[in-house]
C-alpha positions in Angstrom: 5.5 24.3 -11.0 2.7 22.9 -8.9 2.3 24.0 -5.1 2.9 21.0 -3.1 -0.2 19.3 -1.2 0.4 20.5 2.6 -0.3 17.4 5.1 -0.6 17.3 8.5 0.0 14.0 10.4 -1.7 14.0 13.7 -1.2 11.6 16.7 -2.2 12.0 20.7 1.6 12.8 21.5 3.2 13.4 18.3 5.9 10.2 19.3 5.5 7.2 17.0 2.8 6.9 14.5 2.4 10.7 13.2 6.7 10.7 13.1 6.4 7.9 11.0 4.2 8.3 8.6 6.1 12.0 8.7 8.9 10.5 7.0 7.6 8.1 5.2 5.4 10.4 3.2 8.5 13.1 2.8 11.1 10.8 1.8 8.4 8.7 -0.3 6.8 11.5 -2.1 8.2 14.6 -1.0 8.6 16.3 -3.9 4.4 16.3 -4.2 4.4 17.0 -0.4 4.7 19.5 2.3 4.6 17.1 5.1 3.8 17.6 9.2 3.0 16.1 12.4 1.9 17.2 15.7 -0.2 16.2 18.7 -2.8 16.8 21.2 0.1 16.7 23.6 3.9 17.0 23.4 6.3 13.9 24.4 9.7 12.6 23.3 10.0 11.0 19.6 10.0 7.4 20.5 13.2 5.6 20.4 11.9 2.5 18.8 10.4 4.8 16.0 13.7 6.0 15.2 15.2 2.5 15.3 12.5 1.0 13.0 12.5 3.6 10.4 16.3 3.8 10.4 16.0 -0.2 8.9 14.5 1.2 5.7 16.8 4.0 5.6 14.8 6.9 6.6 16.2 9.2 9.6 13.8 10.9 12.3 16.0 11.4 14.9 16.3 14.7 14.6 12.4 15.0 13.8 10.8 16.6 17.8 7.4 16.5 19.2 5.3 19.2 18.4 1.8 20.0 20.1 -1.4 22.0 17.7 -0.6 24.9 19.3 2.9 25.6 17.5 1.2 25.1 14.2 -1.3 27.1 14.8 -1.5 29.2 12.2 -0.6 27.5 9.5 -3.4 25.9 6.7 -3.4 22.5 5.4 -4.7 20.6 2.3 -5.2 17.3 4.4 -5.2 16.3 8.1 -4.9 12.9 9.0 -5.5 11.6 12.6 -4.0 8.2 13.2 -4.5 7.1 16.9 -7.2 4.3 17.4 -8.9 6.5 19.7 -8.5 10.0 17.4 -12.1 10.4 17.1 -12.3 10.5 20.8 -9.4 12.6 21.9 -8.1 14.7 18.5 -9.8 18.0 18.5 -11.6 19.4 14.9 -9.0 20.1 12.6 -9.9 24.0 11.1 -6.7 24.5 9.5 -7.5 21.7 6.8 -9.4 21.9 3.9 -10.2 18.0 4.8 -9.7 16.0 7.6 -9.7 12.2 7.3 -8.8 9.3 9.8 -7.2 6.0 9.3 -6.6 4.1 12.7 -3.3 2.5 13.4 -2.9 0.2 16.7 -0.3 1.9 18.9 3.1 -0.1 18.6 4.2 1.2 22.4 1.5 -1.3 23.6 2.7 -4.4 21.9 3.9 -6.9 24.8 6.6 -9.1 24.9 9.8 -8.4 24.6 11.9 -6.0 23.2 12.1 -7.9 20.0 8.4 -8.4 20.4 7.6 -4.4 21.0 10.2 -3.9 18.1 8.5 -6.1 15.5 5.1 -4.0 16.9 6.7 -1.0 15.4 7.4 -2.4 12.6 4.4 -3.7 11.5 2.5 -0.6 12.6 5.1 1.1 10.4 4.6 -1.4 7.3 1.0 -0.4 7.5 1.3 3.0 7.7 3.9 2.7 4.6 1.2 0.6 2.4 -1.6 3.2 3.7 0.3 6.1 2.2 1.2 4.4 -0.4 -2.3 3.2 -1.6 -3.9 6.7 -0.5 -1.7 9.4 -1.1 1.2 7.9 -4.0 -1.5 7.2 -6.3 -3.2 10.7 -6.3 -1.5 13.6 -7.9 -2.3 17.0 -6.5 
């Protein structure tokens, strides 16, 4: 049996996009996958994260914000930063082999309503579903 491709997801405070894409990758493809987040900073998993992704059936509420420093350590195959401003504020990523961004608008700045910020997370969450899907479910480690 293969080892599984390690992936860190990586998002200024580890709340929304980085959770998401954390279990969509696992529950899409986590039998290729080892799958993690973490930020720059520590926060609260957003509530509207959990809301969205429980409408496709995938549960992060028990998922927590987790800052660099408690993975430190640990190696990766691929980092990916997902903030629009990662290559600003994420720090270099020596504990993977490669280190790739992708930028995702952040859904907690939709305005409107809270339909309106809702359907904001969803679409960021959409996006970030057809990213992995088009990146990471088509290769095999």
């Amino acid at each position: 049996m293969k080892n599984k491709t390690r992936v860190l997801f990586i998002c200024t405070a580890n709340a929304a996009r980085s959770q998401m894409a954390e279990g969509l990758l696992r529950s899409k493809y986590g039998d290729r996958f080892d799958v993690f987040s973490a930020g720059t900073r520590q926060s609260r998993v957003s509530a509207r994260a959990i809301a969205v992704m429980n409408e496709i059936g995938i549960d992060i509420s028990h998922h927590r914000s987790k800052t660099l420093d408690e993975i430190s350590g640990m190696t990766f195959d691929l980092a990916v930063t997902l903030c629009d401003n990662a290559h600003r504020v994420c720090p270099v990523v020596s504990c993977a082999k490669e280190t790739i961004h992708h930028a995702f608008p952040d859904p907690h700045l939709t305005s409107g309503g809270d339909e309106d910020v809702l359907n904001g997370y969803r679409d960021v969450r959409d996006m970030i579903a057809t990213w992995i899907d088009t990146t990471l479910g088509k290769n095999t480690p």
